[in-house]
C-alpha positions in Angstrom: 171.6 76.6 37.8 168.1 76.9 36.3 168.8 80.7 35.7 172.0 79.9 34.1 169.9 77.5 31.6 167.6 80.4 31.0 170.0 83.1 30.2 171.7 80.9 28.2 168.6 79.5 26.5 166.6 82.3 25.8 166.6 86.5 25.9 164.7 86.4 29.1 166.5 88.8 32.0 167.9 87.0 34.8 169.5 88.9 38.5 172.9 90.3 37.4 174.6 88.8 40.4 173.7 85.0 39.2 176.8 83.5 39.1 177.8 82.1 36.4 180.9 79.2 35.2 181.1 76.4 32.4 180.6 73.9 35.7 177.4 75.6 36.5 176.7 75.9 33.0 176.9 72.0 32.8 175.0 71.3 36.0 172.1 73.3 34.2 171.5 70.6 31.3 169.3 68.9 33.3 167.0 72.1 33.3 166.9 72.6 28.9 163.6 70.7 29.5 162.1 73.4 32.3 163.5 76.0 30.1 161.2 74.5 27.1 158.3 74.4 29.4 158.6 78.3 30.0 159.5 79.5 26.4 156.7 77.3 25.2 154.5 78.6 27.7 154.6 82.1 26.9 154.4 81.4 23.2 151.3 79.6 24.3 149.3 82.6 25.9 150.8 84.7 22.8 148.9 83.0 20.8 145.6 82.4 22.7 145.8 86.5 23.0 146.6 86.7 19.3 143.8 84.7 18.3 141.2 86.9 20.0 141.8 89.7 17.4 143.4 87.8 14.4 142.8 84.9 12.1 144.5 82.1 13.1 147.6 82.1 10.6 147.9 85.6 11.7 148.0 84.3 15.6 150.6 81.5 14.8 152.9 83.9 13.0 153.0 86.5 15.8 153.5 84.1 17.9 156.5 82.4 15.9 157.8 86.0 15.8 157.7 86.1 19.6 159.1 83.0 19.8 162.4 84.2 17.6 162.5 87.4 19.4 162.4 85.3 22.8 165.0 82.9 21.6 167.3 84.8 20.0 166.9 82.7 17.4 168.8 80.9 18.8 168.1 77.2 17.9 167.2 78.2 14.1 170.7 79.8 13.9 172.0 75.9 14.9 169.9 74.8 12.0 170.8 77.4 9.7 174.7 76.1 10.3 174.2 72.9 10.0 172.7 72.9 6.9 175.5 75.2 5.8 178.2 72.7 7.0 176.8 69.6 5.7 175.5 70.9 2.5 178.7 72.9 1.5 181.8 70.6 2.7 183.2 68.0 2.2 185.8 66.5 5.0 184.4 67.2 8.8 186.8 69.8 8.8 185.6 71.8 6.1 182.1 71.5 7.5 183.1 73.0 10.7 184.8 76.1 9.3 181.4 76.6 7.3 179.6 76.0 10.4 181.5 78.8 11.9 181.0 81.3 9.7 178.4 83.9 10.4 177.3 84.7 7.0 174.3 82.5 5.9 174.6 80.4 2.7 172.1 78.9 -0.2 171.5 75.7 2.2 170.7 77.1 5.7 168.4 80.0 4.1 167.0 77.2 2.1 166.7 75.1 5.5 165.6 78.2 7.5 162.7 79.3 5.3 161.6 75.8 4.8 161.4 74.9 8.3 159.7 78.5 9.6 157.4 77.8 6.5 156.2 74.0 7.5 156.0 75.3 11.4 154.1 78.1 10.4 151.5 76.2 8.1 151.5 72.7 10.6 150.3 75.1 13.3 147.9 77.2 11.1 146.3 73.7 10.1 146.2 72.6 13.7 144.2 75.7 14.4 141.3 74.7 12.0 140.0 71.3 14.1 140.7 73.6 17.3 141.4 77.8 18.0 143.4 76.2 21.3 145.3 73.5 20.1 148.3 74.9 18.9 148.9 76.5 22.1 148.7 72.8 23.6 151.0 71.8 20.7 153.4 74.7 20.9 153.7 73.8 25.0 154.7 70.4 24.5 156.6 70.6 21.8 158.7 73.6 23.0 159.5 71.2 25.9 160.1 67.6 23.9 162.3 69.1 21.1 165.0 70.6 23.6 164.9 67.4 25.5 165.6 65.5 22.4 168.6 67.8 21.8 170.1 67.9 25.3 169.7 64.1 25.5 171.8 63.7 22.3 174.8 64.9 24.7 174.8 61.9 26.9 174.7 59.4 24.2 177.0 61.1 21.1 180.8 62.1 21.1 181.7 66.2 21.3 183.6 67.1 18.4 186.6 67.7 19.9 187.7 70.1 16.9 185.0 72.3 18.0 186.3 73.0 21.2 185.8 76.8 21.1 182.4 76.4 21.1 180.3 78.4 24.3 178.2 74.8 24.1 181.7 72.9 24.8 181.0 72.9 28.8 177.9 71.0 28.0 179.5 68.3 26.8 181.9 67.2 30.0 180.9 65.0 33.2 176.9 64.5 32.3 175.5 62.7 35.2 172.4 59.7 35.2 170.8 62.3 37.5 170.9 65.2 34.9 169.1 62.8 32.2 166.3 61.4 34.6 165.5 65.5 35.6 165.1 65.7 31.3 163.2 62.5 31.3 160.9 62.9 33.8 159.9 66.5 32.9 158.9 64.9 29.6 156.9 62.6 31.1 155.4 65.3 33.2 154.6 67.1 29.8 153.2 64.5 28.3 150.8 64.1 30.6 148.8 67.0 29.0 148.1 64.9 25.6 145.7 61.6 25.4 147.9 58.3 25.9 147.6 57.7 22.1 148.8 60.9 21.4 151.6 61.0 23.9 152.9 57.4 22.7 152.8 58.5 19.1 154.9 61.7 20.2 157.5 59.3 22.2 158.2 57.3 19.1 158.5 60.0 16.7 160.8 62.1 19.1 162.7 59.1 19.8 163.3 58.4 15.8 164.2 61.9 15.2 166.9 61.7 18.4 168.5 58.4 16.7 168.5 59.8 13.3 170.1 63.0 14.4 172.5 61.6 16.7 173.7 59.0 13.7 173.2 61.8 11.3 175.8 64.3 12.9 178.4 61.4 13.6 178.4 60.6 9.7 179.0 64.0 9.0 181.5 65.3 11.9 181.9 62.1 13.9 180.1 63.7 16.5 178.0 66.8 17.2 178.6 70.7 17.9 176.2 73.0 19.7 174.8 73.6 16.4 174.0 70.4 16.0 171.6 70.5 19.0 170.1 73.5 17.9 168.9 71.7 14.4 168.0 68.5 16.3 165.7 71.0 18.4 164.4 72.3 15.2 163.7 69.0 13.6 161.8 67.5 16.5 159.7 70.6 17.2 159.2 70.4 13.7 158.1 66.4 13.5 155.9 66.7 16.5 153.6 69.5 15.1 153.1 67.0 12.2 152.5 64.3 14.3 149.6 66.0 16.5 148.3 67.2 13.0 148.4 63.7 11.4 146.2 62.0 14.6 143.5 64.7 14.3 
C-alpha cells in the first residue's frame, strides 16, 4: 500500500507488478505522511548539493524545480484549480466544471506564481541565518503539509458531484488507525525541530487545516482532490513562514 501512495503521490518508479485498486488506494492514506518524508527528503539533499556550487536562491530554486519535476506538479495543479473554481464561479456547480477544466485561468496563474514566488523567497531568506536550514525546513514541511491535507478527509464531506475524480477512493471507509499512522509520523517529524519551534508549527498547521476544511465547505460544501492539493500548498507555504518568523 505504501507503493500505491508513492506512485500515486509522486513520479517516483514503483515494481510494475504492484497491484493496484481504489481499496488499496484507500488503505494507502495512512502512508501521504511517509510519502512527504521521502519527497521532502530528496528535495533536502538537492539542495545541500546545490548549495555547494550556487548561491543560495540559486540552490532553493533548483531544488523547487526538482521538487515539480518529482511531483508532477501535482499538488500545485490542485491549487491552481481551486483558485480557478472559487475565483471564477458562482454556484458549487459552476466551480466544479471550472475546476475541471485543464486550461489555467487569470486566478490559479495568479495563485500559482504567487505561491512558487513566496516559497521561493521564504526559503531563500531561511538560507541567510543558516546554508542548512532550509533543507530541515523543506523535510518537515514536505511531511506536515500532506498530513494536513489527508487529515481534511476524515473530518470534511466528499463532494459527491465530484465523483469522477481518481481522489474519489480516498474519500470512502477512513479508519481511526489510518489517522493515528498520519499523526504519529508527524510527531515523529517534529521531533527534528526545538519544542518551541515544533509547537509553533502544530498551531499554525492546525489553523491552516480548520480554515481550509471550512473554506472548501463554503465554497462546494465539501472538498475535491483538488482541494487537498491547495491545502498542501497552503500549509507547506505557512510553515516556511513560520520557521522564518522564529529565527
Amino acid at each position: 500500500m505504501f507503493l500505491v501512495a508513492l506512485a500515486f503521490f509522486t513520479r517516483i518508479p514503483i515494481p510494475a507488478s504492484t497491484p493496484y485498486s481504489p481499496e488499496r488506494l484507500n488503505q494507502a492514506n495512512r502512508y501521504f505522511g511517509v510519502v512527504g518524508i521521502i519527497v521532502g527528503g530528496i528535495t533536502a539533499a538537492i539542495y545541500l548539493v546545490a548549495q555547494l556550487a550556487f548561491p543560495p536562491p540559486i540552490a532553493v530554486g533548483l531544488t523547487m524545480i526538482a521538487s515539480l519535476l518529482l511531483t508532477g506538479a501535482f499538488h500545485e495543479d490542485g491549487l491552481a484549480d481551486v483558485f480557478d473554481g472559487f475565483g471564477g464561479g458562482w454556484t458549487p456547480a459552476q466551480k466544479l466544471t471550472i475546476m475541471k477544466d485543464s486550461r489555467l485561468g487569470t486566478y490559479g496563474a495568479a495563485a500559482l506564481i504567487m505561491m512558487l514566488g513566496l516559497k521561493w523567497l521564504t526559503l531563500s531568506t531561511l538560507a541567510e541565518s543558516s546554508n542548512y536550514l532550509p533543507a530541515l525546513a523543506l523535510l518537515v514541511m514536505h511531511t506536515l503539509s500532506r498530513i494536513c491535507a489527508a487529515s481534511l478527509i476524515f473530518s470534511y464531506p466528499y463532494v459527491r458531484a465530484d465523483a469522477q475524480s481518481k481522489v474519489k477512493p480516498l474519500a470512502n471507509q477512513q479508519s481511526q488507525q489510518d489517522l493515528w499512522v498520519l499523526i504519529v509520523t508527524g510527531l515523529i517529524i517534529l521531533l527534528l525541530l526545538p519544542l518551541t519551534s515544533a509547537l509553533a508549527l502544530m498551531t499554525a498547521i492546525a489553523l491552516i487545516r480548520w480554515g481550509c476544511g471550512r473554506w472548501f465547505v463554503r465554497q462546494l460544501g465539501g472538498y475535491t482532490g483538488d482541494c487537498l492539493g491547495a491545502a498542501q500548498q497552503i500549509s507547506e507555504l505557512t510553515g516556511y513562514l513560520v520557521l522564518l518568523a522564529l529565527i
